[in-house]
N, C-alpha and C positions, 0 to 999 in steps of 0.2 A: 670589389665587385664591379664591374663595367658596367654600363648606361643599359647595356643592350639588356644585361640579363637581370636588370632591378626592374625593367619596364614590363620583360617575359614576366619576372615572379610575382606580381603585384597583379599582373591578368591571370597566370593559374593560381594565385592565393584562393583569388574571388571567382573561378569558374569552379574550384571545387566547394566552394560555397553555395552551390546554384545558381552562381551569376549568368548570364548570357553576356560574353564578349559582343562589343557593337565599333563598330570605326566611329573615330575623330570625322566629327562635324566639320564642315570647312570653314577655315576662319573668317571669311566675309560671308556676314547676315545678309540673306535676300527678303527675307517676309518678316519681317518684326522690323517697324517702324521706330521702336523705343531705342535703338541698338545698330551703330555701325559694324561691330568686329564683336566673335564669340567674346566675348572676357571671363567666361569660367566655365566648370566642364556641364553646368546644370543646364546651360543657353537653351541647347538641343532639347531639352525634356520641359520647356516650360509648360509646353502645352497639354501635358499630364499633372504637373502641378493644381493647373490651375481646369483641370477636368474636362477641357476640351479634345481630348484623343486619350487612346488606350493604349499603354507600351505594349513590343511585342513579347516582353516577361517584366512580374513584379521584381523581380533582380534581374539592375545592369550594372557592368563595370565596363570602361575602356579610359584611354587616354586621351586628351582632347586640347589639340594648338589650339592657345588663346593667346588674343592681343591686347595687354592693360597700356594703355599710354597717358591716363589718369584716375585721378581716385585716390581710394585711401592706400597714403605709402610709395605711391608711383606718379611723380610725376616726367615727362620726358627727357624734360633739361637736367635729371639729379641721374638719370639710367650710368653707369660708366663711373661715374663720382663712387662708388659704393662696391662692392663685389655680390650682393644676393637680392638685388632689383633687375626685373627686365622688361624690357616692353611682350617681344612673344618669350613663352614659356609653354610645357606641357603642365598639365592638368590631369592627375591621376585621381580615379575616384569611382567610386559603387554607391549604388543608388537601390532604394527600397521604395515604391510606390504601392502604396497602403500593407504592404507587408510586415518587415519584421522594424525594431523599433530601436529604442537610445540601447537595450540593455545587448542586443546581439551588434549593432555598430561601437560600442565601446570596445567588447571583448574581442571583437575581431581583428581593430584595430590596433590593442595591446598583442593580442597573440602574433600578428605581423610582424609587428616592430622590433617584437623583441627576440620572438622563437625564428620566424622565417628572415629577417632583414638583421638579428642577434644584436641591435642597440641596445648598450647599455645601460640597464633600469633608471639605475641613479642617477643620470644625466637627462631626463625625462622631465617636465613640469607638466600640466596640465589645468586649463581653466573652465570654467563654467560658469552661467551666467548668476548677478548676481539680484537679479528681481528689478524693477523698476516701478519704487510706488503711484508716482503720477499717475503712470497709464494703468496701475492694476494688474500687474503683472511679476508674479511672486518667483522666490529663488528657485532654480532649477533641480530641485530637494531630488526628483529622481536619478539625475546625472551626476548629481555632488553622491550619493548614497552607491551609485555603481561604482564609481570611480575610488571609494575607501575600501572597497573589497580589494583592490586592482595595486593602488599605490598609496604611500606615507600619507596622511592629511596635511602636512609640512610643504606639501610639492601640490596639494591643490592650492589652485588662486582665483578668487572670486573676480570677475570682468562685467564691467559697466556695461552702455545697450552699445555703446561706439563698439566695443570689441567682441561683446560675443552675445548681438544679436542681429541673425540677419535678413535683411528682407532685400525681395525682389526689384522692389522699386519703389516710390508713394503709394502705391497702390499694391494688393495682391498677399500671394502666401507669403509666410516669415515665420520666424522661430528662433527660439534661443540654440547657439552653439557653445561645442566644447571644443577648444580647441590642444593638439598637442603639441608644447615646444623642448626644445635641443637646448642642449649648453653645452658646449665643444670647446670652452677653453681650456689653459690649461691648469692645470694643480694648483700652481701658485696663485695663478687669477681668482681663482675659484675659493682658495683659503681666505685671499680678502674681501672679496664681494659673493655674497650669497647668489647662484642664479635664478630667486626665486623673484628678487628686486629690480633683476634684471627685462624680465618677462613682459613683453612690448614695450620695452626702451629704446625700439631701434637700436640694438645693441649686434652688433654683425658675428656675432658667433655665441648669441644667443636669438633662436627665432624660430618663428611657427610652424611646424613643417606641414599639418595636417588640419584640418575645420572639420570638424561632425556637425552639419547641421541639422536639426531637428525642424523638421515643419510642422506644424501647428496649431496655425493659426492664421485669418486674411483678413491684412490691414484694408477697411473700406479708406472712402474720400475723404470722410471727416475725421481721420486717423484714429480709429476705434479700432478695436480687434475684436473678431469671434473666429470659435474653436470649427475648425476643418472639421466635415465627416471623417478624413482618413487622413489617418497620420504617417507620413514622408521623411524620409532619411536620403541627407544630400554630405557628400562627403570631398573634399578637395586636398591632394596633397603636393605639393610643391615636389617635379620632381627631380627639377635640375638642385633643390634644396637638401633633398634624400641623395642625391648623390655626392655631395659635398660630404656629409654624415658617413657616408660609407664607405666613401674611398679617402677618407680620415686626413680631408685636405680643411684648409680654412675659408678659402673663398671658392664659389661658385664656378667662378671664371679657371679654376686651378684644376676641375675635374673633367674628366677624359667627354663630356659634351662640349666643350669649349678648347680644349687642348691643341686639339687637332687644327681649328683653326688659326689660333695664337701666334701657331708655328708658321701656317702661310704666308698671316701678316706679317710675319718676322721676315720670313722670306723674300716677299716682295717687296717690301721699304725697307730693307736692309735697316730694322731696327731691332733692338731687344728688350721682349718683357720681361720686367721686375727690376730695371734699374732707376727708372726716372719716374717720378708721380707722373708730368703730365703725358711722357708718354703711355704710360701705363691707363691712365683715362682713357686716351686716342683710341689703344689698340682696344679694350674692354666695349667701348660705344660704337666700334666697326665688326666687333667679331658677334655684339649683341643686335643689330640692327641689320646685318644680310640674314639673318637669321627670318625676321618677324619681312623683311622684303620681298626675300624670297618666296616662303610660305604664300603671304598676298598675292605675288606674282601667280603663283602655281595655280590659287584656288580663283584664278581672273579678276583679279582685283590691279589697273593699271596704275601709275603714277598719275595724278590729274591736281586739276584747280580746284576742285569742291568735291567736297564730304568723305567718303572712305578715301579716294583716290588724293585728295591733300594731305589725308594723315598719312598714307605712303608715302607719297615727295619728301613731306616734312622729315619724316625717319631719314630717311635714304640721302637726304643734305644732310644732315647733322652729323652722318659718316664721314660723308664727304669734306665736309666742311674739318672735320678732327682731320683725318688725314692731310688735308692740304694745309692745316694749320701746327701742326704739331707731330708730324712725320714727312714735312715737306713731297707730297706726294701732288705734284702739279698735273698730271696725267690719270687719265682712270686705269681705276686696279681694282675697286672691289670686286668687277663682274670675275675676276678671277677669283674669287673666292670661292662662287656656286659650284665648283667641280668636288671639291672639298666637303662641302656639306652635302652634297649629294650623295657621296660615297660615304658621308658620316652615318645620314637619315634615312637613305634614300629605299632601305629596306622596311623600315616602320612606315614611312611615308612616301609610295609608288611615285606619287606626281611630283614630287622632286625630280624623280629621274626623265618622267615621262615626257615634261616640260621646260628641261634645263637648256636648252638653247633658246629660248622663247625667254626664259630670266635671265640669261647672260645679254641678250640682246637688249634686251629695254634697261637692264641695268647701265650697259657700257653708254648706251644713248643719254640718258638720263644725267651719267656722270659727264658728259662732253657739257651739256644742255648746262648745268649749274658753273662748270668751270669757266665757262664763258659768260653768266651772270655774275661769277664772283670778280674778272675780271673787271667787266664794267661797274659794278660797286665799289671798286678801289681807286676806280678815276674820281667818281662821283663824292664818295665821301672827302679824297681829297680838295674835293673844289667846296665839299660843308666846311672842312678843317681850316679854308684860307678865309670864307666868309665868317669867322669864327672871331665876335672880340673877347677877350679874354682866356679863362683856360678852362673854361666848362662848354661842351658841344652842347647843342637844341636836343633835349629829348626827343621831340616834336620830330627836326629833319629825321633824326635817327631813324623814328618810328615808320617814316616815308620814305627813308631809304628798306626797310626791313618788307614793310605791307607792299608798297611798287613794286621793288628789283629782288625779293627775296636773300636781300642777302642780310644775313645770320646777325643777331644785336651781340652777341657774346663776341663774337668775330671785332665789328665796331666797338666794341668797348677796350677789347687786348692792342688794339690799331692805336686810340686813343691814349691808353697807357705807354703806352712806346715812346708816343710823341710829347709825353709830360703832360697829356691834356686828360679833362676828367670829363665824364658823360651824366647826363644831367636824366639821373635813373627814374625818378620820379615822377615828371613829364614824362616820358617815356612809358612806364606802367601806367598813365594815365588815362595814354592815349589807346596804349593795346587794352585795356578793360571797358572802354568805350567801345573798341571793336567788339569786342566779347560781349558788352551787353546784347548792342546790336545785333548780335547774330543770337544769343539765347533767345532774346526777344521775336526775333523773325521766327524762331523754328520751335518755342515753349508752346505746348499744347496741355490744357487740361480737360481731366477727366472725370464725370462723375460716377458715382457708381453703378453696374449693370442693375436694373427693373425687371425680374424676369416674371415674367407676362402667363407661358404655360408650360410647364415640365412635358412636354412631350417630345420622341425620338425623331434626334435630329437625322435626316437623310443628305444631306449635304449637298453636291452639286449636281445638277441633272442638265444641264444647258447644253452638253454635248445633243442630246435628242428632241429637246423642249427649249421652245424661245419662252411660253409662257407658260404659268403652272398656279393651282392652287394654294395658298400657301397660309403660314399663322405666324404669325411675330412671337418668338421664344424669349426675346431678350431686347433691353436698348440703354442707350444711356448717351447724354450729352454732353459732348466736346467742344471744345474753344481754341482755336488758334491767330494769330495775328495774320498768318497768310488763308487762310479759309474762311474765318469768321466764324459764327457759331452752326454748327453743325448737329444732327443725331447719327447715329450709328445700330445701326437694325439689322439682327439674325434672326431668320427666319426658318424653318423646322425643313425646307428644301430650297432650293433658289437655281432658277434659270440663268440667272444672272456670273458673269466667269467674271474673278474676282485677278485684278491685275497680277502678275505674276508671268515668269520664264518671256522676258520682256515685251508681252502683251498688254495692251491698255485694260482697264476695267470695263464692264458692260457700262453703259446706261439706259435707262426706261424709265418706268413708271410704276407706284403700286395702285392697283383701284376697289376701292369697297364697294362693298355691296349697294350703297348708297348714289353711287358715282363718283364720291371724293377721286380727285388723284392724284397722288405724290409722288414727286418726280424723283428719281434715285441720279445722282448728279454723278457719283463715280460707284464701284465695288473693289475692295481690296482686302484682302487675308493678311490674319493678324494672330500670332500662337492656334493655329487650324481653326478659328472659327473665320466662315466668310462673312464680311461684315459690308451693309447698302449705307452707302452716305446721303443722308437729306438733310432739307432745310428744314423740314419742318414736318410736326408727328402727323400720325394722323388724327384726328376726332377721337375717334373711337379704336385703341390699339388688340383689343382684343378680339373682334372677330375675322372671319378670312377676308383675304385678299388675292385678289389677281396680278401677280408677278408678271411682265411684260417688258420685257426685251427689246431696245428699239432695231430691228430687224435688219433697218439700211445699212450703220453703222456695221451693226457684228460681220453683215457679208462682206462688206469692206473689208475688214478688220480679217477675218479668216481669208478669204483669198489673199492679199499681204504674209498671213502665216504660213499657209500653203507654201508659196512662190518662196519665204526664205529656203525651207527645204530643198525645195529643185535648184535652187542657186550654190546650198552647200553640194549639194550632189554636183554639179555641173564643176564648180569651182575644185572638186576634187577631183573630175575626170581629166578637167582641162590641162590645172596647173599642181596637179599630186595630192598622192592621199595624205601629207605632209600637213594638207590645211585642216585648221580644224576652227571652229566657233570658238568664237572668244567675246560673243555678246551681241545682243541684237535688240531693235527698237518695233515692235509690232504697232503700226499706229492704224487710223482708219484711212487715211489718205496717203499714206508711205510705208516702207521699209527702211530700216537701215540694218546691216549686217558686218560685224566684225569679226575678219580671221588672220590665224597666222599664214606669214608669206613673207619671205624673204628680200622682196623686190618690189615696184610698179608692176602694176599689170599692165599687160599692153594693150592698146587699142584694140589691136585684132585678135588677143586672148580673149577680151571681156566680148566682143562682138561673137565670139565663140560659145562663149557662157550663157551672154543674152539667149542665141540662137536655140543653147544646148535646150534652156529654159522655156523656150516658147515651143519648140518641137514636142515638150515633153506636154505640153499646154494642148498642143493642137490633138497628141492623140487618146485624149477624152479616158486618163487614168482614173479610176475608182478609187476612191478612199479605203483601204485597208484599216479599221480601228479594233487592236487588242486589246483590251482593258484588265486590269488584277492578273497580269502572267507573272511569274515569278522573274525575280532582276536577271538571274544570270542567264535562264529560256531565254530571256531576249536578246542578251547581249550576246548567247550563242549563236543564235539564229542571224547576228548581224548588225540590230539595233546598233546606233552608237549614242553614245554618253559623252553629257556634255561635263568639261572638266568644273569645280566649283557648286556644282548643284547636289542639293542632298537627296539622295534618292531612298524610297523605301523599301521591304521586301519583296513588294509586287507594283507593277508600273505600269502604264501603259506607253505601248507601241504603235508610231503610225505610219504606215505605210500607200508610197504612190510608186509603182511599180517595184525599181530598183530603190528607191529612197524609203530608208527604214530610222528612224530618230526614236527614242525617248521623248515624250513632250506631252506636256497635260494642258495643250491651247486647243483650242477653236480650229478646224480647218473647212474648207469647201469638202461636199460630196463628188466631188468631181473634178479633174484638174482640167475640163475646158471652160468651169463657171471663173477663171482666174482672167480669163479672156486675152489676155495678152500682160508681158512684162519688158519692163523697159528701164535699162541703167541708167541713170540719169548724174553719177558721177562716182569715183573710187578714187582714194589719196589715202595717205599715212593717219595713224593715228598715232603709234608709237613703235618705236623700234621692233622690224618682226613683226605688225600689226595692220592690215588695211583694213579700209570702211569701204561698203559699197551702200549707195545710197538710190533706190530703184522706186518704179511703182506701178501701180496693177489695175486693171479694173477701170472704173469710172475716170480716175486721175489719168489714166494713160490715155484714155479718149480726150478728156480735155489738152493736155498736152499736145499733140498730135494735132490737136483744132488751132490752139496757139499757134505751133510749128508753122503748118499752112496758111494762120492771118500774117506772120511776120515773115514768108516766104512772100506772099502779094504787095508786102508792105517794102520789103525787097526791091523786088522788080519796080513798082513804081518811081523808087527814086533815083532808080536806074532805066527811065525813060520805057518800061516794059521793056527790055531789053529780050532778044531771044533768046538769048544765050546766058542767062544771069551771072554765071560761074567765069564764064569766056570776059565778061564783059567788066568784073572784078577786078579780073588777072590785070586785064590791058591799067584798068586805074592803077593798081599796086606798083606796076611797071612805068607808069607815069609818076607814081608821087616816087623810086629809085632815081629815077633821072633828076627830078627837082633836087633831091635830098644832096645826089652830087655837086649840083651846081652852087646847092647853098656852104657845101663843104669849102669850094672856091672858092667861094665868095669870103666864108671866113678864114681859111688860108690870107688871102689878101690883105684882108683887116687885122691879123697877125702880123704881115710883114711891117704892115703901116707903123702898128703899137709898138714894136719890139724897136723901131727908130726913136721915136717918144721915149720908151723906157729906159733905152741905154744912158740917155742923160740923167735918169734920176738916182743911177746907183751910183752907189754911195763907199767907201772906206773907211771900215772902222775896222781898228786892231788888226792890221793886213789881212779883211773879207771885204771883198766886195758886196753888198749889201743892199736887198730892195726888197719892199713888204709893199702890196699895194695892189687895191680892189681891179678887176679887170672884166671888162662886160665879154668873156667868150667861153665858149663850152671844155667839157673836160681835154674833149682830143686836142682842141687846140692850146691850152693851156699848156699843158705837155709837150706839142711842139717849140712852142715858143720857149718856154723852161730849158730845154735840150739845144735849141738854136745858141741864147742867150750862153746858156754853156759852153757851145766852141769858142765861144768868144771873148770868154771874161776868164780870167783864173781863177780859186780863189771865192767861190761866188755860191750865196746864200741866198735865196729864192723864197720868198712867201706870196702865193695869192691867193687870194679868196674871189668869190662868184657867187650869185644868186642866181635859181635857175628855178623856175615852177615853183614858188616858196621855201626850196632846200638851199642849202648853205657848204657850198665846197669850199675846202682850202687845199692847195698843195702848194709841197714843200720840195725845193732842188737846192740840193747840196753837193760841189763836187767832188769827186770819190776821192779826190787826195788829202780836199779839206776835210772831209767826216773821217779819215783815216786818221791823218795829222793831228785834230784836235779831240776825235773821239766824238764826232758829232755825227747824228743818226735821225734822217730824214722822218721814219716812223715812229720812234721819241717824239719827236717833233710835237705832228701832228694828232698823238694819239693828248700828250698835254694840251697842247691849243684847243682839241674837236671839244673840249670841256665846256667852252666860252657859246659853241653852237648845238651844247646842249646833242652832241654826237661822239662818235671816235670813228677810227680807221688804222691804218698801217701802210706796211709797204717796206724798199727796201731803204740800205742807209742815206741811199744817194736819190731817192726819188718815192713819195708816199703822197696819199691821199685820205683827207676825212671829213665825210657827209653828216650835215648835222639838220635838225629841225625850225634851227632858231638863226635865220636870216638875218635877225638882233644883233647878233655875237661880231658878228664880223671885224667889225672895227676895232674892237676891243682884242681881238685873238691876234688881229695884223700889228696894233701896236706893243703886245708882251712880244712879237719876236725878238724884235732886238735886244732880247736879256741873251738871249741865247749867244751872242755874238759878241757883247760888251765882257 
């Protein structure tokens, strides 16, 4: 059975069950705090779990990209070693909210597997939980008594709370699961080891395909449990694991979701799977990692230094990193993979297609960008390996060459083996779990349990019409973190207050009692749909009303910014194609910044266009157009556009200033001339295929403008009030040309001097002419004198170094008969020596240059040359 049509049968299994098919959430989390990347198919539904929103039906089924990169079972460095671990994976699964219960998820389950999917009964185990006395929590008596109607009692297996029970977090819903496993080996295997022995042995062709879990029950703070009003069924099955099973292969990587690209990689590093372990690694961690890259890429999630966008990078080298380690693959190639998967996926999943030059782009950048950190880590670690006494390296450097230059400790450790030398692993994990603490520590937050105050209906956000509003505190409870400090967290039964989101800031304000207390709301941000007001501190008295209060200056700030990104994407599409599209944006109170795709630089007189396009649209006083609850696709007929990565509901709203029509649930101005004017204030790369535009509106643009004019005055003053200030510039710039000439002369001259000087100090070793030796003049003439020195000497090996503004040049002149004759190569050279000044460089054999940091070096890099010659 092919990928495509176990993915079809497994969504009409469950629509003619009553299910509602729903699409795959996008794998990067925007509103859930707890959570970078979905990692299972339940992410999207937490907030029916846990009773803060209502599904749009008590049965859902669909498929849903998730990214595990750890946890139980997954850790990143094992992905590739194994054939049925991934970092992304789909996630098949039907969901029951307060519906139907363990006895119609079991049967339905079994009737799938065996009647529609015709798995062989007897190859089937199944577990359930097996009670936990501590906490009070008895055998799963109803699941074990379904499950004897169904299958042999020989093939049930009771599981501890590690395996089969699960909860959402420390905190929240949880429940005993059952889970179904495979045994696919063969006959003989199977005669000596029972597969019932086998069952979570991490055993690769015995394993779980499928988790029933049953919810239950909600772990509060002090890790107690009590029983849920409505009992929940969450179900997950592995589906690249089910297609293994089906299309009767052994490993994961062997069936037709993996196949297809197996091949390419073959293709393009002319290598072949199934003959060598470690190529067979290589190609498994490159064909499993464009996978979960790509996905990110699509759903807007870039390659970056922090938080989701490192755990990208991080994947995306580890590809790289096998390839050029074990497919000698010195050049990027993965980006050539995305066509492949595109044409794999790209029907189950749209934005694969819709976005593949946008992931080819940042992919192939990405690969140049590591190729040339893995470069310079192979100088670097060679300069640990000479500082190295004995034959164990420093954990410690190791860990500073890994944390600094990123480059890969697996990598340094196979480097070190080569060279008979051992790496001091210990040190090493010592120092990355001190990073780690470090970072748990900065970003651990605790939580206690919600206080709920008054069961009264929540009305949710009304700030689009109301800055302030009456209101009642529904709920609170107190948090703790290392960056915030101790904190409350306050839902309130309506709130004026817009809670950060679609990259807008949070409100701030105040609440005030009836008394006059007032509490200051320091941020607002949405967390599984409830909006949540952050304070310092409660109030007095939490139970009677309060006056919600919006600080007013802010939000107009804050909404003309919102405003203005619009009219910029609008302009930005007219100007430079309908091609661009959002890729991220920062709503603050005193800026904008705006991320789209774009193939190029904009040009000065493009973006002057944009500016333009923008404040035109500013001056002719557009009215806010706002649709609220129209149905998704009404809007997107009508024009709307969608932005890629966001999760959208069945009904959305629409906002509209003339021709500019978006999706977007922010804050905007009533009017596009309250924006009062907009102004670019700078656009550069972010990532391959990606520019920032960085502008701003309002208030800021008038102080800018005031700036602009004092440092215009400030200008002219030191230019004697010049009449002409521009005129009167030119003539200086034209003045310091002429100088720069004459100093050119003047070191030309002090060249000719030196190069009399120097000729006496070369020297003859092993028939080369021979001179290493510091020289106070700049690159050009350096150069000249190098090439002079050469007509004149045969035979002749050239080292100088120079300090210049604190930097550290050396170049090297070789000439070309001698680097022919003995094999010696000017950018060898220096790219060895740039070690000593803590730089590198190149060039060609016969003439190279390398800039380094450490002005130090020098001496020490002029005296290693003459190895080169001896």
């Amino acid at each position: 059975m092919k990928s495509k049509d176990v993915r079809n049968n497994f969504l009409e299994f469950f629509k003619n069950k009553s299910h509602t098919i729903v699409s795959s959430a996008p794998m990067v989390i925007k509103d859930d705090p707890t959570l970078m990347f979905t990692n299972a198919g339940m992410n999207q539904f937490k907030e029916y779990f846990l009773g803060n929103g209502t599904p749009k039906s008590p049965r859902i089924t669909d498929t849903q990209k998730c990214l595990r990169v750890s946890g139980k079972h997954n850790d990143l460095e094992e992905v590739g070693k194994d054939t049925y671990h991934h970092t992304m994976f789909e996630m098949l699964g039907n969901w029951s909210f307060g519906d139907y219960f363990k006895k119609e998820a079991i049967a339905w389950a079994w009737e799938l597997l065996t009647e529609v999917y015709k798995i062989d009964k007897d190859i089937l185990y199944v577990t359930v939980f097996e009670g936990n006395e501590a906490e009070g929590i008895p055998v799963d008596q109803e699941a074990l008594n379904l499950w004897k109607e169904i299958i042999p009692e020989d093939r049930i297996i009771f599981g501890n709370k590690k395996d089969n029970f699960w909860e959402m977090g420390d905190q929240g819903p949880c429940g005993p699961s059952s889970e179904i496993h495979v045994d696919i080996r063969s006959a003989e295997e199977k005669a000596k080891v029972s597969g019932r022995e086998l069952v979570n042995q991490d055993h690769p062709l015995v394993v779980e395909i499928w988790n029933l879990v049953f919810i239950q029950f909600n772990r509060k703070a002090d890790g107690s449990l009590e029983k849920l009003p409505q009992q929940h069924v969450d179900t997950g099955m592995g589906f690249e694991r089910l297609c293994m099973v089906l299309q009767d292969v052994k490993s994961n990587y062997d069936t037709d979701v993996f196949t297809p690209l197996i091949k390419e990689i073959e293709k393009i590093t002319g290598t072949t799977y199934g003959n060598d372990e470690q190529v067979n690694i290589a190609v498994r961690v490159i064909a499993d990692h464009i996978r979960a890259v790509a996905f990110a890429i699509a759903d807007g999630q870039l390659p970056g230094n922090t938080g989701a966008g490192y755990v990208i990078r991080r994947i995306l080298r580890r590809a790289i990193r096998y390839g050029f380690t074990f497919l000698n693959q010195k050049e990027p190639f993965i980006s050539k993979l995305v066509g492949s998967l595109t044409d794999q996926m790209g029907e189950a999943f749209p934005e694969l297609k819709s976005q593949r030059n946008l992931i080819e782009n940042v992919i192939r950048e990405e690969e140049n960008s590591f190729l040339r950190t893995l470069d310079q880590g192979l100088v670097l670690l060679d300069q640990i390996v000479k500082e190295t006494e004995g034959k164990t390296v420093s954990g410690k450097k190791a860990f500073e060459l890994y944390d600094t230059y990123g480059f890969p400790i697996d990598l340094t450790a196979l480097i070190l083996e080569e060279q008979g030398l051992n790496l001091d692993e210990k040190e090493f994990e010592k120092e990355l779990q001190k990073q780690k603490n470090r970072s748990r520590n900065a970003s651990k937050v605790t939580s206690g349990d919600w206080e709920i105050v008054s069961e009264v209906e929540n009305k949710g956000f009304i700030g689009y019409d109301h800055l302030d509003a009456e209101v009642k505190i529904t709920r609170y409870r107190k948090v703790e973190s290392k960056k915030e400090g101790e904190l409350y967290q306050i839902v309130l039964d309506q709130t004026p207050f817009y809670p950060e989101g679609g990259g807008q800031i949070g409100d701030k304000g105040f609440l005030q009692s009836p008394d006059g207390e007032k509490v200051s709301v320091v941020d607002t941000r949405k967390e599984n749909n409830l909006i949540i007001h952050l304070v310092k501190k409660l109030p007095k008295d939490v139970s009677v009303f309060f006056k919600a209060v919006v600080n007013s200056t802010e939000r107009t700030k804050t909404a003309a910014n919102h405003s203005a990104t619009h009219l910029l994407h609008q302009g930005l599409r007219k100007i430079l194609g309908t091609h661009v599209e959002q890729k991220g944006s920062m709503v603050q109170t005193d800026y904008l910044r705006f991320d789209f795709s774009h193939f190029s630089k904009v040009a000065s007189e493009e973006l002057k266009e944009v500016e333009d396009f923008v404040n035109a649209r500013i001056s002719e006083n557009i009215p806010l157009v706002d649709r609220r609850a129209i149905p998704y696709q009404e809007a997107i007929e009508s024009g709307a556009i969608a932005l890629f990565g966001e999760k959208y509901g069945d009904t959305v709203r629409a906002v509209n200033f003339g021709e500019s029509t978006e999706l977007c649930g922010g804050t905007h101005v009533a009017n596009t001339g309250d924006i009062w004017y907009f102004k670019i204030i700078s656009e550069g790369a972010v990532a391959a295929g990606i520019r920032r535009i960085e502008a701003i509106t309002s208030d800021a643009a008038k102080a800018y403008f005031t700036e602009q004019a004092e440092a215009y005055q400030e200008v002219k003053a030191v230019l004697k009030n010049a009449k002409d200030p521009v005129k009167a510039i030119s003539n200086l710039q034209e003045e310091n040309n002429e100088l720069k000439k004459q100093i050119e002369v003047l070191l030309r001259e002090k060249a000719k001097n030196l190069k009399g000087d120097l000729k006496n100090e070369i020297q003859e070793i092993n028939g080369i002419n021979f001179l290493a030796k510091k020289v106070d003049l700049d690159a050009g003439g350096i150069r000249d004198l190098s090439f002079q020195l050469g007509d004149e000497f045969d035979n002749l090996f050239l080292l100088f170094g120079t300090e210049q503004n604190g930097k550290a040049l050396l170049s090297c002149f070789i000439s070309k008969d001698l680097a022919k004759e003995k094999d010696l190569h000017a950018g060898k050279v220096v790219k060895d020596l740039g070690k000593y000044i803590q730089g590198g460089g190149g060039g060609q054999p016969f003439y190279a240059t390398a800039g380094g940091r450490n002005p130090e070096g020098l001496n020490e890099a002029l005296q290693k040359a003459i190895e080169f010659v001896k």
